[in-house]
DRENPA-3360 file (N, C-alpha, C; in nm, 2 decimals, always signed):
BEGIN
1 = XXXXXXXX = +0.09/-0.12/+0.00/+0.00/+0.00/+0.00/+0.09/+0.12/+0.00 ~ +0.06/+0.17/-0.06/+0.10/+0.37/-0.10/+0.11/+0.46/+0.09 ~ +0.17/+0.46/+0.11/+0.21/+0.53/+0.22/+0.10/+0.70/+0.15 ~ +0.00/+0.72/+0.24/-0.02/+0.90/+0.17/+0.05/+0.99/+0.22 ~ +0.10/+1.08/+0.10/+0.18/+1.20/+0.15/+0.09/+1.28/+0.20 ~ +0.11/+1.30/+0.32/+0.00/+1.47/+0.39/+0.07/+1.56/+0.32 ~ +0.18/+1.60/+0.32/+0.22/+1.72/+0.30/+0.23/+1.73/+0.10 ~ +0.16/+1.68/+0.04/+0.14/+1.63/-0.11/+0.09/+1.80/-0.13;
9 = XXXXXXXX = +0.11/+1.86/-0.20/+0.04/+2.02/-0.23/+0.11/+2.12/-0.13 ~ +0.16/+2.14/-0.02/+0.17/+2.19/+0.09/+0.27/+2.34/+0.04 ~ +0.35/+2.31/-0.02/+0.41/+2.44/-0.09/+0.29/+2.54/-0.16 ~ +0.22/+2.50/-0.25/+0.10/+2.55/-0.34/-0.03/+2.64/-0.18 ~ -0.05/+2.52/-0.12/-0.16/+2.60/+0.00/-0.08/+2.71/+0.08 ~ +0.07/+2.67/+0.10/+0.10/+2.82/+0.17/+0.16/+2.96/+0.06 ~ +0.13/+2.90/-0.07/+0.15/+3.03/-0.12/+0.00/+3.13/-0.12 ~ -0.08/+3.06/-0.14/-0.22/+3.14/-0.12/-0.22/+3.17/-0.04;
17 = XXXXXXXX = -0.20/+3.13/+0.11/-0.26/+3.18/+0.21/-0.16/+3.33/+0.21 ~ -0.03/+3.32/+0.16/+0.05/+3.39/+0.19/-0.01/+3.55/+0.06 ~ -0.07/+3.50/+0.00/-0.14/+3.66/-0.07/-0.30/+3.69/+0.00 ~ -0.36/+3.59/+0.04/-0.46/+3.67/+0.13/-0.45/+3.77/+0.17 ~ -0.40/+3.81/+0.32/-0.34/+3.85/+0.36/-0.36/+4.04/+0.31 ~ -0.25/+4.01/+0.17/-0.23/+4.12/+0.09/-0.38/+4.20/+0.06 ~ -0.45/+4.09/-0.02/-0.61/+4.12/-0.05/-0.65/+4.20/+0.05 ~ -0.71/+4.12/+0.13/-0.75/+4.15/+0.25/-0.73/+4.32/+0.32;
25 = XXXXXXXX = -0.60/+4.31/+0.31/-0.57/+4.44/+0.37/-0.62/+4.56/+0.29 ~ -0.60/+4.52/+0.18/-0.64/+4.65/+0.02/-0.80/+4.68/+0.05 ~ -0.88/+4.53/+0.05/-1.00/+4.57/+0.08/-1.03/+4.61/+0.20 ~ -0.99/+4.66/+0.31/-1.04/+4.70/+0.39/-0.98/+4.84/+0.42 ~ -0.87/+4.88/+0.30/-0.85/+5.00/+0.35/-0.93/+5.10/+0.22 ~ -0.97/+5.03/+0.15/-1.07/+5.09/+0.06/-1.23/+5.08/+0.09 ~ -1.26/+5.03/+0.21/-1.40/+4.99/+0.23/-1.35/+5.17/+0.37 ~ -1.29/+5.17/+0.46/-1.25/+5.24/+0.55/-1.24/+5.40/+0.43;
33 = XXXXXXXX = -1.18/+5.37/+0.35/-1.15/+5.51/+0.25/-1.35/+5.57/+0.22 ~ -1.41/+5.44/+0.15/-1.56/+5.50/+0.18/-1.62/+5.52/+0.24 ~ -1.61/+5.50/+0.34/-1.67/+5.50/+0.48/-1.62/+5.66/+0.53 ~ -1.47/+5.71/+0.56/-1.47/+5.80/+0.56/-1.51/+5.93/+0.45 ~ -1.47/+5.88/+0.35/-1.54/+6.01/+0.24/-1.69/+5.98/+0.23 ~ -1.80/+5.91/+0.32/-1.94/+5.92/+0.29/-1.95/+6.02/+0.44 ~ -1.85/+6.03/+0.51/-1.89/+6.08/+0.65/-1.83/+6.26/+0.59 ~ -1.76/+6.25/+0.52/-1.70/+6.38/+0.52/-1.84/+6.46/+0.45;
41 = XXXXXXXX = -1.90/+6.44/+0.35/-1.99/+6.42/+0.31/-2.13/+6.47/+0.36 ~ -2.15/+6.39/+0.45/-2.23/+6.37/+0.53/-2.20/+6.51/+0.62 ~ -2.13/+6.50/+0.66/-2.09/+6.63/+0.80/-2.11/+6.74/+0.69 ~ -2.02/+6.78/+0.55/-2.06/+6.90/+0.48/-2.19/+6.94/+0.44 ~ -2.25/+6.82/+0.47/-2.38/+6.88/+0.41/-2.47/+6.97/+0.51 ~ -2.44/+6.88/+0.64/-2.54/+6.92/+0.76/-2.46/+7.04/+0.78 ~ -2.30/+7.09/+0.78/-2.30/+7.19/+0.83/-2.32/+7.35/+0.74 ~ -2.33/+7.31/+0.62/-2.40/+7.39/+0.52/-2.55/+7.42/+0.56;
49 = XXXXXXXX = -2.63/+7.28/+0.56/-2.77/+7.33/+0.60/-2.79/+7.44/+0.76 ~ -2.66/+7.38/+0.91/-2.64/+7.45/+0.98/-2.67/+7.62/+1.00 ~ -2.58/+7.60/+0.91/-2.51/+7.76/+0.88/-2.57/+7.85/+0.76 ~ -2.69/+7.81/+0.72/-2.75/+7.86/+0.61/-2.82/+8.01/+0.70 ~ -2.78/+8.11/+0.61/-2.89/+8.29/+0.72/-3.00/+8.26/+0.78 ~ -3.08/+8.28/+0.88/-3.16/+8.24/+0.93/-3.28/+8.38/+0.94 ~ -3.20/+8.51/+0.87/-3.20/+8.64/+0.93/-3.33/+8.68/+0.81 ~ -3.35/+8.80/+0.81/-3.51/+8.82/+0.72/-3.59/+8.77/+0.67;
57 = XXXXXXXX = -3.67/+8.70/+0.80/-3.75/+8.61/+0.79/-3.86/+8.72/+0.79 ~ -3.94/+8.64/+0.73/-4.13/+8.71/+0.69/-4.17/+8.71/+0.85 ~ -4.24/+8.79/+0.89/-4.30/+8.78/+1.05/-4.42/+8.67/+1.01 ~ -4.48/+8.67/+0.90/-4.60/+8.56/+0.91/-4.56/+8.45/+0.91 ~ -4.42/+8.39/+0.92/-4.35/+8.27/+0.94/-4.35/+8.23/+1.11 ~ -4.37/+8.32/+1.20/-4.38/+8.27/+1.33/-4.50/+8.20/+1.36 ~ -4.53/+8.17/+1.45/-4.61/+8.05/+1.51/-4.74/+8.12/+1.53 ~ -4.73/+8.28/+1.55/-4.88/+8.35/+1.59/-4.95/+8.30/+1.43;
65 = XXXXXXXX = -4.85/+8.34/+1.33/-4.92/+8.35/+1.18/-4.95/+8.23/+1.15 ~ -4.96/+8.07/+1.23/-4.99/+7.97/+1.15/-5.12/+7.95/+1.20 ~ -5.20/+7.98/+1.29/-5.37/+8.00/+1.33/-5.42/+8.03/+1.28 ~ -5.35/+8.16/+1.14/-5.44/+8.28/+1.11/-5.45/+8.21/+0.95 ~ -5.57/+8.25/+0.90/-5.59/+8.21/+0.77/-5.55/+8.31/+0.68 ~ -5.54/+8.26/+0.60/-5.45/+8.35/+0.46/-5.48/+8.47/+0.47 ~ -5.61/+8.52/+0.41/-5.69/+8.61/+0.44/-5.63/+8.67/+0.52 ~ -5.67/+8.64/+0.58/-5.63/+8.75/+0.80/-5.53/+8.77/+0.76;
73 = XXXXXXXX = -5.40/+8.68/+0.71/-5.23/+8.78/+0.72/-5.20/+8.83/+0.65 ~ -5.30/+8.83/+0.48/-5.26/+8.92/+0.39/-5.35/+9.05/+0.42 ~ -5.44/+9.07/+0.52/-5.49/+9.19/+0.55/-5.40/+9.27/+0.66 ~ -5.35/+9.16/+0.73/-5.28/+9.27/+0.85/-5.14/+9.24/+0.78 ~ -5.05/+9.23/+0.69/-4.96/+9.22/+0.58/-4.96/+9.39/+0.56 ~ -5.08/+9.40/+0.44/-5.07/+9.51/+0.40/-5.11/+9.62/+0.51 ~ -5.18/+9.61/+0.64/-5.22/+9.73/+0.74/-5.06/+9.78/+0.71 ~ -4.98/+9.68/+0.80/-4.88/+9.67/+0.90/-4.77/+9.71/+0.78;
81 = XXXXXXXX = -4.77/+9.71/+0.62/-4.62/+9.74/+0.54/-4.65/+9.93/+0.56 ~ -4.76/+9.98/+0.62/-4.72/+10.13/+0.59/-4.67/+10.19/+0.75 ~ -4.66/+10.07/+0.80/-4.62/+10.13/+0.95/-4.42/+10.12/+0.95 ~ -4.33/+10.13/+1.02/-4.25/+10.18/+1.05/-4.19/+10.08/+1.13 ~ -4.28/+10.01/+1.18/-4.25/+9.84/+1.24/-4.29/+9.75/+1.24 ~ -4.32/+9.70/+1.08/-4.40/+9.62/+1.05/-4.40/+9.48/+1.16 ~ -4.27/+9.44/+1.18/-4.31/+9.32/+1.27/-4.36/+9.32/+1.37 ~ -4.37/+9.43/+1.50/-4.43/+9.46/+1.63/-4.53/+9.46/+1.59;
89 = XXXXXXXX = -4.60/+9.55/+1.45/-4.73/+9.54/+1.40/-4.78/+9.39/+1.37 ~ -4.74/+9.31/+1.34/-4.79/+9.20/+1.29/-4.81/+9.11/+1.40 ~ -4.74/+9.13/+1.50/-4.70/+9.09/+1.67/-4.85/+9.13/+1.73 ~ -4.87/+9.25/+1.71/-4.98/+9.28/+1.80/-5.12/+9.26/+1.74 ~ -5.11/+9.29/+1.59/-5.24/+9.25/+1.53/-5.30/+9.12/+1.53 ~ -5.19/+9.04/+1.50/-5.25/+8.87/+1.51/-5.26/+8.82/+1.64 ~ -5.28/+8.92/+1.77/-5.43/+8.87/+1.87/-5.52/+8.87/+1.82 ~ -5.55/+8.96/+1.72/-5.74/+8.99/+1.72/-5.77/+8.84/+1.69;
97 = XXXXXXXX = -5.90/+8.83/+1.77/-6.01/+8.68/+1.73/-6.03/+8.63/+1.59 ~ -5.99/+8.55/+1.57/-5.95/+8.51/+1.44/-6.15/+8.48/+1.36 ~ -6.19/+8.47/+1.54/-6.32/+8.44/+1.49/-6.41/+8.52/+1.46 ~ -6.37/+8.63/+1.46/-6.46/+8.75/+1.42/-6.42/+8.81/+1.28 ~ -6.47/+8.91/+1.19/-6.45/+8.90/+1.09/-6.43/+9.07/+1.11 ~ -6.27/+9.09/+1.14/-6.17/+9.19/+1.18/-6.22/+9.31/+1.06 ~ -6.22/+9.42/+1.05/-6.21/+9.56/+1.00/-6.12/+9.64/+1.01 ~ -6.11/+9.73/+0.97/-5.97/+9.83/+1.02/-5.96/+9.89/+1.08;
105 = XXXXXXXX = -6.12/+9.98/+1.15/-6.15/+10.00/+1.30/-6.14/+9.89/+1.38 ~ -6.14/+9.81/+1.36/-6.13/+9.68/+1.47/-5.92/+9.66/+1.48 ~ -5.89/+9.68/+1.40/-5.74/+9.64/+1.36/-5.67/+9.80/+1.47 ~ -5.72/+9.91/+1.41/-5.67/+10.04/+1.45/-5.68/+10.02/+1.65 ~ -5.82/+10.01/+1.65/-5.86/+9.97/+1.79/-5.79/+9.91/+1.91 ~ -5.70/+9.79/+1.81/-5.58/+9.69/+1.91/-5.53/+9.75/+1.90 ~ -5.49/+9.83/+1.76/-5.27/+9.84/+1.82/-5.35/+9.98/+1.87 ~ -5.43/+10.06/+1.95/-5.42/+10.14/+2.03/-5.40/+10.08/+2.15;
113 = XXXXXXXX = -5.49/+10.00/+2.16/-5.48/+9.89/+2.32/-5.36/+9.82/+2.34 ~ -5.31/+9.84/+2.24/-5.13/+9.75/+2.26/-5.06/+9.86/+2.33 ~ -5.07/+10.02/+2.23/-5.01/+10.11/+2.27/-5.04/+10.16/+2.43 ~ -5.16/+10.14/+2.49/-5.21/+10.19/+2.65/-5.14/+10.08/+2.68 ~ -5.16/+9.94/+2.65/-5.12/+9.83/+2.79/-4.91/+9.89/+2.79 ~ -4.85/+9.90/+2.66/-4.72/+9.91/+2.66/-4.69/+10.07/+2.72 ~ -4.77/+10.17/+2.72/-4.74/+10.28/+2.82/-4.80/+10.29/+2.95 ~ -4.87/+10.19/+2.94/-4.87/+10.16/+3.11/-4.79/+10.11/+3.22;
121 = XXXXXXXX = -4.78/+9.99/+3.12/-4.64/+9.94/+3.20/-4.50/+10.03/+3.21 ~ -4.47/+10.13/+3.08/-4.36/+10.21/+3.10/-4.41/+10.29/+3.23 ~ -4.50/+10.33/+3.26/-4.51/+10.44/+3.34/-4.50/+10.34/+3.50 ~ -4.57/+10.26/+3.52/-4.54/+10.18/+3.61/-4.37/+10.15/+3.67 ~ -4.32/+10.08/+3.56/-4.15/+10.06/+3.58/-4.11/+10.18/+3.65 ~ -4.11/+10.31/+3.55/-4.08/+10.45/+3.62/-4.07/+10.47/+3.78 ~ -4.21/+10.45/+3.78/-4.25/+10.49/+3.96/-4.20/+10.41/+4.05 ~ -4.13/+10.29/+4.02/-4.08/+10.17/+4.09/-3.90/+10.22/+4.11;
129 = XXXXXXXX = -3.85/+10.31/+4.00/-3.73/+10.30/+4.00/-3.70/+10.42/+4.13 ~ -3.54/+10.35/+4.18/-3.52/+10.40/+4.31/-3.47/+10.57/+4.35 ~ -3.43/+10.65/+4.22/-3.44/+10.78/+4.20/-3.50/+10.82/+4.13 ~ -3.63/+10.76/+4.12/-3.75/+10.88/+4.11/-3.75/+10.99/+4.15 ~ -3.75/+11.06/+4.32/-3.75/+11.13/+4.34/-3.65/+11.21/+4.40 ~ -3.57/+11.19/+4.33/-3.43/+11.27/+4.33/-3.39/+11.31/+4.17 ~ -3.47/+11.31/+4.08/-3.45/+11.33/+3.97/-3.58/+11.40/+3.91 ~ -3.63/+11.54/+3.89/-3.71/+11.60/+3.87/-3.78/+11.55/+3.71;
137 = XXXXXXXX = -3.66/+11.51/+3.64/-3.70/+11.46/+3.50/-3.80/+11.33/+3.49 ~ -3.74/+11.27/+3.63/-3.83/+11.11/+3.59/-3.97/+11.12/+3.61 ~ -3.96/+11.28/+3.73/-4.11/+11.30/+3.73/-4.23/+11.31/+3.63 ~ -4.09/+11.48/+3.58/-4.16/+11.50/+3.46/-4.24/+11.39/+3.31 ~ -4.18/+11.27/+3.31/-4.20/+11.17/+3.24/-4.30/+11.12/+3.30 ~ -4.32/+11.11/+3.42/-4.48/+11.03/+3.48/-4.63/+11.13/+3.45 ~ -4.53/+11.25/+3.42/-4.70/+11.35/+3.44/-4.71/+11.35/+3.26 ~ -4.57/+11.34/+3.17/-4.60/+11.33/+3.00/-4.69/+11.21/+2.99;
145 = XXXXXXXX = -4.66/+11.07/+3.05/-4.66/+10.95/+3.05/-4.84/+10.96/+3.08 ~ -4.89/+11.01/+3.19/-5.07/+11.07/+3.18/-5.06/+11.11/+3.12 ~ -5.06/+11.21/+3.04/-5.11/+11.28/+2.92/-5.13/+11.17/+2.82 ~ -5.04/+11.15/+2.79/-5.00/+11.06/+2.63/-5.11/+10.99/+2.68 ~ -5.12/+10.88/+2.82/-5.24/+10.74/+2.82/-5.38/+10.84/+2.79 ~ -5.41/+10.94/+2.82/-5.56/+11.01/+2.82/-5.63/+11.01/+2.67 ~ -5.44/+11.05/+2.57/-5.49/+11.08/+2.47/-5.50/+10.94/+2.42 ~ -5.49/+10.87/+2.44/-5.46/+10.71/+2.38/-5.60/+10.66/+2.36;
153 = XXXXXXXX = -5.66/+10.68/+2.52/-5.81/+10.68/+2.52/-5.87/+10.73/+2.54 ~ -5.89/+10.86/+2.47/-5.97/+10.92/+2.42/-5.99/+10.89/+2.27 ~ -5.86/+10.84/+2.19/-5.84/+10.80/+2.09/-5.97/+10.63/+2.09 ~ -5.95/+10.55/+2.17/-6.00/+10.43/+2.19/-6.19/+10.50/+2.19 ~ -6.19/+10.58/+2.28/-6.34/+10.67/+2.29/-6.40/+10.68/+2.14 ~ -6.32/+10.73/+2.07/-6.42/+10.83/+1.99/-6.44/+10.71/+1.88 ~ -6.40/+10.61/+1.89/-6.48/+10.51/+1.74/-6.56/+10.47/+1.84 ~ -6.56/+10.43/+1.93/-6.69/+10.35/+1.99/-6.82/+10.47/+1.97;
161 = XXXXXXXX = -6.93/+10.40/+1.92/-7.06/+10.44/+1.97/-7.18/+10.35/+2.00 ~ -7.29/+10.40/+2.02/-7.37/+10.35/+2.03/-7.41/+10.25/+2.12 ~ -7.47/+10.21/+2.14/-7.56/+10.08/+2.29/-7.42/+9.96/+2.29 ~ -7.39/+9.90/+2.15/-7.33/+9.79/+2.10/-7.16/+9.83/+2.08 ~ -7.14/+9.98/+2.16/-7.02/+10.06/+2.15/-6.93/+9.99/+2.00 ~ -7.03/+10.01/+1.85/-6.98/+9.99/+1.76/-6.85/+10.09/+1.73 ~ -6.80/+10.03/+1.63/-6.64/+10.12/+1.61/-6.69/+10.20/+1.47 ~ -6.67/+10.27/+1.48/-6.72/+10.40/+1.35/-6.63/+10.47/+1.36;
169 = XXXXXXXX = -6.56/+10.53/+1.21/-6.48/+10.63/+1.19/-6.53/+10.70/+1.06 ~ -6.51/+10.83/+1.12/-6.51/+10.94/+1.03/-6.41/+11.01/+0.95 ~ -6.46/+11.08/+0.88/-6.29/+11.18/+0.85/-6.25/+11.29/+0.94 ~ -6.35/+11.32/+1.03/-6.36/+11.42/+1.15/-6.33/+11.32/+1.30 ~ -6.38/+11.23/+1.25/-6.24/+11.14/+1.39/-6.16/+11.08/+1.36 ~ -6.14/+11.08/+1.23/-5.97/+11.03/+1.19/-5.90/+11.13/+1.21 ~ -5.95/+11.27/+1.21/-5.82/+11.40/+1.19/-5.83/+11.39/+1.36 ~ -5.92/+11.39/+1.44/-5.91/+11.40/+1.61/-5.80/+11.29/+1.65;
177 = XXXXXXXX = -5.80/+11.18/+1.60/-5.74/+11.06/+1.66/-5.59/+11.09/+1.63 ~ -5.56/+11.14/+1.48/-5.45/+11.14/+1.46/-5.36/+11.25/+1.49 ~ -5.43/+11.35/+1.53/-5.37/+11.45/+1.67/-5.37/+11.40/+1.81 ~ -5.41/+11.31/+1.81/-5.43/+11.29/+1.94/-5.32/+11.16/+2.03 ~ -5.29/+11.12/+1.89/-5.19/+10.99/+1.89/-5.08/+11.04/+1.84 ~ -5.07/+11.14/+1.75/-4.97/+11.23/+1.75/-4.89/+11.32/+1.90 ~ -4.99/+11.34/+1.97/-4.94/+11.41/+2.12/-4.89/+11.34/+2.20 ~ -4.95/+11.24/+2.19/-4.90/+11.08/+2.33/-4.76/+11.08/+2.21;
185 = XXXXXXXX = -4.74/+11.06/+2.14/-4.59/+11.03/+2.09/-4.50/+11.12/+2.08 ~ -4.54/+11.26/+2.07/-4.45/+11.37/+2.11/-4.42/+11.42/+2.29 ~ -4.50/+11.35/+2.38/-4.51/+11.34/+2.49/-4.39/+11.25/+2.54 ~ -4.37/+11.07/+2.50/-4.25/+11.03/+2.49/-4.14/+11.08/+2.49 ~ -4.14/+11.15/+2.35/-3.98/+11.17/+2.32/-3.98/+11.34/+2.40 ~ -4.07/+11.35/+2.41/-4.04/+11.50/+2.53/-4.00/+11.43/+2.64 ~ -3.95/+11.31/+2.68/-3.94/+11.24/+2.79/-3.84/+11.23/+2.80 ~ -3.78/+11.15/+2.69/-3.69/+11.12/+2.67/-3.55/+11.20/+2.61;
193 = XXXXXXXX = -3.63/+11.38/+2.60/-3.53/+11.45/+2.56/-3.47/+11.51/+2.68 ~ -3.57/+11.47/+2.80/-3.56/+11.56/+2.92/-3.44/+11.44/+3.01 ~ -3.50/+11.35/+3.01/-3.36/+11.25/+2.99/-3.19/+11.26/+2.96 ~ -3.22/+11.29/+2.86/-3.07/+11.30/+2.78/-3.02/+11.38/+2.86 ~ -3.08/+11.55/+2.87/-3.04/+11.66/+2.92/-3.01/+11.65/+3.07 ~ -3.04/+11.51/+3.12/-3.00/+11.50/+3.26/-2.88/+11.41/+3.28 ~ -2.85/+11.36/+3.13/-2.79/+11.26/+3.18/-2.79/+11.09/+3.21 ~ -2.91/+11.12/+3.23/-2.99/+10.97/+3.27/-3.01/+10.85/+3.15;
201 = XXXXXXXX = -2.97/+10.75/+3.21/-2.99/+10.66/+3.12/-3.03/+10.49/+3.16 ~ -3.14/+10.47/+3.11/-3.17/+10.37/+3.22/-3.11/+10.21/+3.21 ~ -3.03/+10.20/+3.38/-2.95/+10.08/+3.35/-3.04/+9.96/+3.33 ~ -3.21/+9.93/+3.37/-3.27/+9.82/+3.38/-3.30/+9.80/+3.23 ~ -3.27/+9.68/+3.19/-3.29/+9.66/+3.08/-3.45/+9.63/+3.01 ~ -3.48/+9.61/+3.15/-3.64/+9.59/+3.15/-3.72/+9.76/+3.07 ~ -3.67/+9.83/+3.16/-3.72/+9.97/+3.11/-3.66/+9.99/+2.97 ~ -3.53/+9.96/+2.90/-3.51/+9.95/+2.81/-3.62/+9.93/+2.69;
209 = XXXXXXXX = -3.64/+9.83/+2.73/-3.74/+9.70/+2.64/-3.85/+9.77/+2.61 ~ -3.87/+9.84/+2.73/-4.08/+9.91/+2.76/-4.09/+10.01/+2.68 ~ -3.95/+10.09/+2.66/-3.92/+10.21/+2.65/-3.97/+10.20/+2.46 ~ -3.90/+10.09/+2.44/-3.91/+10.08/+2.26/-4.02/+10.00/+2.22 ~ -4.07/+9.92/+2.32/-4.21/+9.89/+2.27/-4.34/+10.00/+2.28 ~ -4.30/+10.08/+2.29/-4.40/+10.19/+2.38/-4.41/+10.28/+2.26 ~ -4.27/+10.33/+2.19/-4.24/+10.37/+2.11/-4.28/+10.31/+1.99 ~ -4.24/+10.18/+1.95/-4.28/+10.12/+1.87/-4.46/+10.14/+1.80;
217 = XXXXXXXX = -4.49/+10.09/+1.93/-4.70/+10.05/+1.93/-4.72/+10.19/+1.90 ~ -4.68/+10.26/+1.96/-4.79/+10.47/+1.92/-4.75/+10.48/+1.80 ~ -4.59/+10.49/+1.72/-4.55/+10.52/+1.58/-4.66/+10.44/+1.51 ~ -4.70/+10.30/+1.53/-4.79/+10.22/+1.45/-4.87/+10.26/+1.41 ~ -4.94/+10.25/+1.55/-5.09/+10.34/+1.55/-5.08/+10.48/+1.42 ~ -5.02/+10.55/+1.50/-5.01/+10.67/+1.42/-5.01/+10.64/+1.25 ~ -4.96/+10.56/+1.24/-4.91/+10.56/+1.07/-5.04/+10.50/+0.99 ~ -5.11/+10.38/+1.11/-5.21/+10.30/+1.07/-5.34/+10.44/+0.99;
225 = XXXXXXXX = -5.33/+10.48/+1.12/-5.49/+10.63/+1.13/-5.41/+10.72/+0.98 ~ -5.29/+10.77/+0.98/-5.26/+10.85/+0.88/-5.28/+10.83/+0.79 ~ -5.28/+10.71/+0.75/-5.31/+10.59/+0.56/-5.44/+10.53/+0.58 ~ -5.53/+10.57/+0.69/-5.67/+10.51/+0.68/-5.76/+10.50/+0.60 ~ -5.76/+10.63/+0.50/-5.80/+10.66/+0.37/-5.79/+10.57/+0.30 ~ -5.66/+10.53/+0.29/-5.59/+10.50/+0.14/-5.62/+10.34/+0.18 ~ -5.60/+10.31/+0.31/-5.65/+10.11/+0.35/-5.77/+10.08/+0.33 ~ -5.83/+10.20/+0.36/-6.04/+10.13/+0.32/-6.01/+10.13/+0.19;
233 = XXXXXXXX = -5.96/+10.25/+0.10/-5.96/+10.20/-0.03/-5.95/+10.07/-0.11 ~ -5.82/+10.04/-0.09/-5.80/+9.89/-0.08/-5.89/+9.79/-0.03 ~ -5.96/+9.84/+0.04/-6.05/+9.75/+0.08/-6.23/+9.79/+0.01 ~ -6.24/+9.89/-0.09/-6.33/+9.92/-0.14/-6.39/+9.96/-0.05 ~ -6.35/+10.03/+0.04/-6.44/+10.14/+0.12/-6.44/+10.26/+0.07 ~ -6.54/+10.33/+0.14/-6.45/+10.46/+0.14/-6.54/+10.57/+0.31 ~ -6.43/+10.63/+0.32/-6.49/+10.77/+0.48/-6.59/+10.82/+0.47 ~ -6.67/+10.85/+0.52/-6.81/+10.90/+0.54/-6.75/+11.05/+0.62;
% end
């Protein structure tokens, strides 16, 4: 009988094994090469999307404007482009009740109510702060600060009439309102001129804030009542 050779091929099986090895290594540094260039990839894209401007955005892109129906933002859209801050305006108009079927006396009406509740609170902050009365000027700003609220509502007064205190405007109470919303805003900056002249500048950043929303809401108003004309237009109205 034939003795079998085990080691019969044995030169041949260690040459293969002896290029595996080689393979092996190639493919795994080219599986590692895609793997990184799908990540590099990957990371540039997200930090492109990251870093894309996020800055002049539409105000009807916030969250108040997604309750509101087309309609409703393209009306308070166009109130709010002849005002001076369109976005505070867009801020304050899209409270009104979505469920009621808004007008421009109805629209005028709030951002007056925005402008009383935001110079109320200015006047409030004021009387809180700890040199009030060692500063003749901060006074003078509490007694401008009444004026300006009387005229605000008085301004709120004169559309309302009637049992159902409907809102009605004239062209004889559009010219009253708009002097009258005109004075509460020259009342401010008489405040704030009396300010300067002292020196004063207020460290709370809170009064900051009050100071420019306050400012903000009366410029609105005002701009709203001055182009009232020209909005009912648009709207196929016209002033009685």
């Amino acid at each position: 009988m034939e003795s079998v050779n085990f080691f019969k091929g044995y030169g041949k099986l260690s040459h293969l094994e002896s290029q595996n090895p080689r393979r092996r290594s190639a493919s795994a540094a080219i599986t590692i090469s895609a793997i990184l260039l799908f990540t590099l990839v990957i990371g540039f894209t997200l930090a492109a999307l990251l870093l894309q401007p996020i800055n002049d955005k539409d105000p009807t892109d916030s969250a108040s404007a997604s309750s509101l129906s087309s309609n409703l933002v393209e009306s308070i859209k166009t109130i709010c482009n002849v005002t001076r801050y369109p976005d505070s305006c867009f801020t304050a108009l899209s409270s009104l009740n979505a469920s009621t079927k808004p007008d421009l006396e109805a629209f005028l009406d709030l951002s007056l109510q925005v402008a009383i509740t935001h110079l109320s609170d200015l006047s409030s902050s004021f009387k809180s702060l700890n040199d009030l009365h060692s500063q003749p000027a901060l006074k003078d700003c509490l007694t401008l600060f009444d004026d300006a609220l009387s005229r605000l509502n008085d301004s709120v007064s004169a559309m309302k009439v009637g049992t159902g205190k409907e809102l009605v405007l004239t062209k004889e109470k559009i010219s009253d309102i708009q002097t009258w919303i005109s004075a509460a805003m020259t009342d401010q900056d008489t405040c704030n001129d009396g300010l300067e002249e002292m020196g004063w500048t207020a460290a709370d950043e809170v009064v900051k804030s009050q100071s420019q929303s306050c400012k903000e809401s009366i410029s609105n108003s005002l701009a709203i009542v001055a182009n009232m004309q020209n909005l009912l237009q648009k709207c196929g109205r016209t002033m009685h």
